[in-house]
MDTraj code that builds the backbone (N, CA, C; nanometers):
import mdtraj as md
import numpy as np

residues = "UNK UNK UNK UNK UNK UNK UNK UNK UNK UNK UNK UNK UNK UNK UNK UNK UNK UNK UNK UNK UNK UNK UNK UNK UNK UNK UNK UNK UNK UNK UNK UNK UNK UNK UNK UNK UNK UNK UNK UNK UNK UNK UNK UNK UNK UNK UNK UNK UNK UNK UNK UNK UNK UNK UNK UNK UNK UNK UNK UNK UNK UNK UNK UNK UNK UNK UNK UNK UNK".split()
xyz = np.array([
    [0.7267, -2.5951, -0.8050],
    [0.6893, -2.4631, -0.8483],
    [0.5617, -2.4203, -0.7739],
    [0.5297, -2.2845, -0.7266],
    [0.4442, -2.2554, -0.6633],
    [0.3332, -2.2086, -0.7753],
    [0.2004, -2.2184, -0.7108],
    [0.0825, -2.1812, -0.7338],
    [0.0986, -2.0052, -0.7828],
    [-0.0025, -1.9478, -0.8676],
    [-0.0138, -1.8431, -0.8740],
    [-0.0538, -1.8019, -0.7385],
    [-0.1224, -1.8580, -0.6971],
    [-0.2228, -1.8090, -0.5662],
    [-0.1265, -1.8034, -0.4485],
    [-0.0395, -1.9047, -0.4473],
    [0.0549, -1.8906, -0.3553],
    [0.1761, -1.7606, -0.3786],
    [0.2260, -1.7667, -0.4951],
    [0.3090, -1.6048, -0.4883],
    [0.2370, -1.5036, -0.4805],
    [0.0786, -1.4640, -0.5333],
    [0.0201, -1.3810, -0.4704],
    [0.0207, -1.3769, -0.3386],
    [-0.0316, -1.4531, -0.2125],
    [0.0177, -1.4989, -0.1195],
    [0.1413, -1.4146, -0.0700],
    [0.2196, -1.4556, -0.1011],
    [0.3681, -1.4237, -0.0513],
    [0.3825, -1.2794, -0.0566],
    [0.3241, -1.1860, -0.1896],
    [0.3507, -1.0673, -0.2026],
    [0.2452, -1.0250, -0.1082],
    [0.1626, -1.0540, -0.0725],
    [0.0804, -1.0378, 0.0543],
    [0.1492, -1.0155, 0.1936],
    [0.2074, -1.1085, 0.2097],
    [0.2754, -1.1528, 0.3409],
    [0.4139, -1.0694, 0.3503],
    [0.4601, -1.0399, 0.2075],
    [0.5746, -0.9109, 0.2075],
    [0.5053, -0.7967, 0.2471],
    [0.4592, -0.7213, 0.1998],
    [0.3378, -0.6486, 0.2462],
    [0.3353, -0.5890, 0.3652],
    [0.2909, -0.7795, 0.4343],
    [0.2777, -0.7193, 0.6068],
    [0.3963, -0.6925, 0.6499],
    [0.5049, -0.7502, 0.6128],
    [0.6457, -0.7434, 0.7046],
    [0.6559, -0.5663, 0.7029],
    [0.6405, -0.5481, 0.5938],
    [0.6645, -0.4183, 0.5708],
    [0.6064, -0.2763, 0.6501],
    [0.4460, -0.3496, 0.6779],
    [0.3877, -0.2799, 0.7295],
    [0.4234, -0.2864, 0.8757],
    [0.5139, -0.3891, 0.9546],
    [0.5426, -0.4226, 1.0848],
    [0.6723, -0.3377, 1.0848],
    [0.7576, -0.2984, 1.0127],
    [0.8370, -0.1671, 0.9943],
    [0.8368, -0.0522, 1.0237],
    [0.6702, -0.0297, 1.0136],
    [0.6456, 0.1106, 1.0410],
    [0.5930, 0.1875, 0.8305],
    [0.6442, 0.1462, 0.7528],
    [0.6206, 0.1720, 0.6785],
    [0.5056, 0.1158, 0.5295],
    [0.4271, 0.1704, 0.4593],
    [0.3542, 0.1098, 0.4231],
    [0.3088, 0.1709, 0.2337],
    [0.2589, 0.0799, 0.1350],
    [0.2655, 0.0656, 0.0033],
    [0.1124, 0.1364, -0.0421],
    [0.0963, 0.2730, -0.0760],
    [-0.0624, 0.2280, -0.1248],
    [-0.0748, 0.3031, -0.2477],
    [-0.1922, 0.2846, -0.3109],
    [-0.2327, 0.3213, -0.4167],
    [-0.2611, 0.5034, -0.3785],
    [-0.2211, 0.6006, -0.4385],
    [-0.2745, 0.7237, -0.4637],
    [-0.4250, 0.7456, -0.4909],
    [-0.5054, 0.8226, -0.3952],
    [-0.6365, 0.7887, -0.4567],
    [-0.6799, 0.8540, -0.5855],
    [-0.6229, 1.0007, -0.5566],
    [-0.6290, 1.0683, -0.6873],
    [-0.5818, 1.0238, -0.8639],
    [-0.4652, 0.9900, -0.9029],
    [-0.3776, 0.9372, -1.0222],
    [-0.3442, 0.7715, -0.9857],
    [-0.3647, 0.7180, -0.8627],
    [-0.3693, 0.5676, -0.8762],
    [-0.1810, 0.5392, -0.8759],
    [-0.1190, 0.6238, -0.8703],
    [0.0305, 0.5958, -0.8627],
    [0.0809, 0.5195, -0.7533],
    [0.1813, 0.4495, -0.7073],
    [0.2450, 0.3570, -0.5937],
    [0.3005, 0.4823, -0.5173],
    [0.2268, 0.4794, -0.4168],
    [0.3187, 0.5732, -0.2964],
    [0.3491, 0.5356, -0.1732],
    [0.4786, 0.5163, -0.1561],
    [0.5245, 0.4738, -0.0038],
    [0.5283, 0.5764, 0.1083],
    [0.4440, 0.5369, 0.2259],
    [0.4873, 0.6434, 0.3327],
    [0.4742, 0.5905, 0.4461],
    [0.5068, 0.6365, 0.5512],
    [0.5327, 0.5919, 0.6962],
    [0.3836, 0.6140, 0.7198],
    [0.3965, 0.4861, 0.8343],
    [0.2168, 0.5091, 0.9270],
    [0.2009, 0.5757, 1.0421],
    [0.3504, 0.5755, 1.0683],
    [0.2738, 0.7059, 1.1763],
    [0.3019, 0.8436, 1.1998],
    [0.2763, 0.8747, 1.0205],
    [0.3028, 0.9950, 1.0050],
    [0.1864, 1.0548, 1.0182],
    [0.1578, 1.2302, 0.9786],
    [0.0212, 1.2746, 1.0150],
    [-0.0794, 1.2219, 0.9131],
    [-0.1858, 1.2356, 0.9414],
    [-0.2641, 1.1629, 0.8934],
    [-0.3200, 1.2119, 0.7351],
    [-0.2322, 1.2858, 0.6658],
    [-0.2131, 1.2850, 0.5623],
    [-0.1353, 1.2671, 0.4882],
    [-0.1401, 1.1959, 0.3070],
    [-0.0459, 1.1762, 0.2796],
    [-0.0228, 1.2376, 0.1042],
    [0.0913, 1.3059, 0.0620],
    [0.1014, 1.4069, -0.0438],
    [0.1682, 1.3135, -0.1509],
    [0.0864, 1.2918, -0.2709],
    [0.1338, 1.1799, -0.3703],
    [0.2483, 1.3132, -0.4443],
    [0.3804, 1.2494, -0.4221],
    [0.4647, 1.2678, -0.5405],
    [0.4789, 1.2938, -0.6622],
    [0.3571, 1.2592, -0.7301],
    [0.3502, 1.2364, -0.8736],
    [0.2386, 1.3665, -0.9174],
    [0.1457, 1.3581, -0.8295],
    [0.0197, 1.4321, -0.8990],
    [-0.0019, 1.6296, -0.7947],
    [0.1141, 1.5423, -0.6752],
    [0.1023, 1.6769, -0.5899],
    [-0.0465, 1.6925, -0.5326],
    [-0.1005, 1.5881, -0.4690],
    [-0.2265, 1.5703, -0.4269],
    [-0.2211, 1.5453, -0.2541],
    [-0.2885, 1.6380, -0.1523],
    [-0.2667, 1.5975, -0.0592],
    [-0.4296, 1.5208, -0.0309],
    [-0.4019, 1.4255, 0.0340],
    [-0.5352, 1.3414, 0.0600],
    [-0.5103, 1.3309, 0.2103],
    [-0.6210, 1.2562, 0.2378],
    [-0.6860, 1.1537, 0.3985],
    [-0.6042, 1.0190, 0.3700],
    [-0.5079, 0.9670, 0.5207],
    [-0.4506, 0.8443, 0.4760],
    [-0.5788, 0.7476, 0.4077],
    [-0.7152, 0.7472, 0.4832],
    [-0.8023, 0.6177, 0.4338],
    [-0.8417, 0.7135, 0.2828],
    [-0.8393, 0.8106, 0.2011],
    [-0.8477, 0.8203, 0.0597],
    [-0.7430, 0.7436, -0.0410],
    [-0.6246, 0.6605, 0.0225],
    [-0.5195, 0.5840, -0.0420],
    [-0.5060, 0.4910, 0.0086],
    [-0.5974, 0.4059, -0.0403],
    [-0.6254, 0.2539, -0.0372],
    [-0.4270, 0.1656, -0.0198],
    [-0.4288, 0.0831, 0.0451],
    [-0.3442, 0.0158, 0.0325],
    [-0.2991, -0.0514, -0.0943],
    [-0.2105, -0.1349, -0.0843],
    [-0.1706, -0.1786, -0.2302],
    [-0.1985, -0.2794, -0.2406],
    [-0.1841, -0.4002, -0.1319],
    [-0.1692, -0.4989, -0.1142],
    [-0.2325, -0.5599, 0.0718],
    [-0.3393, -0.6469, 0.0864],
    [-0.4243, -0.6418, 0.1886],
    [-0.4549, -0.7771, 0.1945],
    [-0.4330, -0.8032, 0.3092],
    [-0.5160, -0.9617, 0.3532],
    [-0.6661, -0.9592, 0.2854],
    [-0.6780, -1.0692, 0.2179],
    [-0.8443, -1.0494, 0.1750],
    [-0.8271, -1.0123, 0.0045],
    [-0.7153, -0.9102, 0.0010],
    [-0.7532, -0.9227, -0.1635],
    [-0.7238, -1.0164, -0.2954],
    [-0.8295, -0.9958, -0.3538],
    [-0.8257, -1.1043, -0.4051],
    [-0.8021, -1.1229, -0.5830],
    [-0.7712, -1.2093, -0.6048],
    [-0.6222, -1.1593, -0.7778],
    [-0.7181, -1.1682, -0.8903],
])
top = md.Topology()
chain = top.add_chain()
for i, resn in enumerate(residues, 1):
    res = top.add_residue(resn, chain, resSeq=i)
    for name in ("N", "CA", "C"):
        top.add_atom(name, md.element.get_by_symbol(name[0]), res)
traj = md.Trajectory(xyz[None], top)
């Protein structure tokens, strides 16, 4: 059985695959909701939920090398 630290880990490392796709997971900065969008779209991105257009770096990623549980 794996470590907590290790399936954190893993959902990490899903993450990147994802982000090597072209596509990527982050937090909404405004309402904090899960919003998926492409990276090399323009450099803004419009949360679904709250109808908020932000700066891609105002929507923190979801999931990041380094963070920590």
């Amino acid at each position: 059985m794996k470590s907590k630290s290790e399936r954190f880990q893993e959902q990490i490392d899903l993450q990147t695959k994802i982000q090597s796709c072209g596509y990527n997971i982050v937090n909404c900065g405004n309402c904090g909701s899960i919003v998926l969008h492409e990276i090399n779209e323009i450099d803004t991105i419009e949360c679904p939920y709250c109808d908020r257009l932000m700066a891609k770096s105002d929507c923190p990623d979801y999931l990041y090398e380094g963070l920590t549980q």
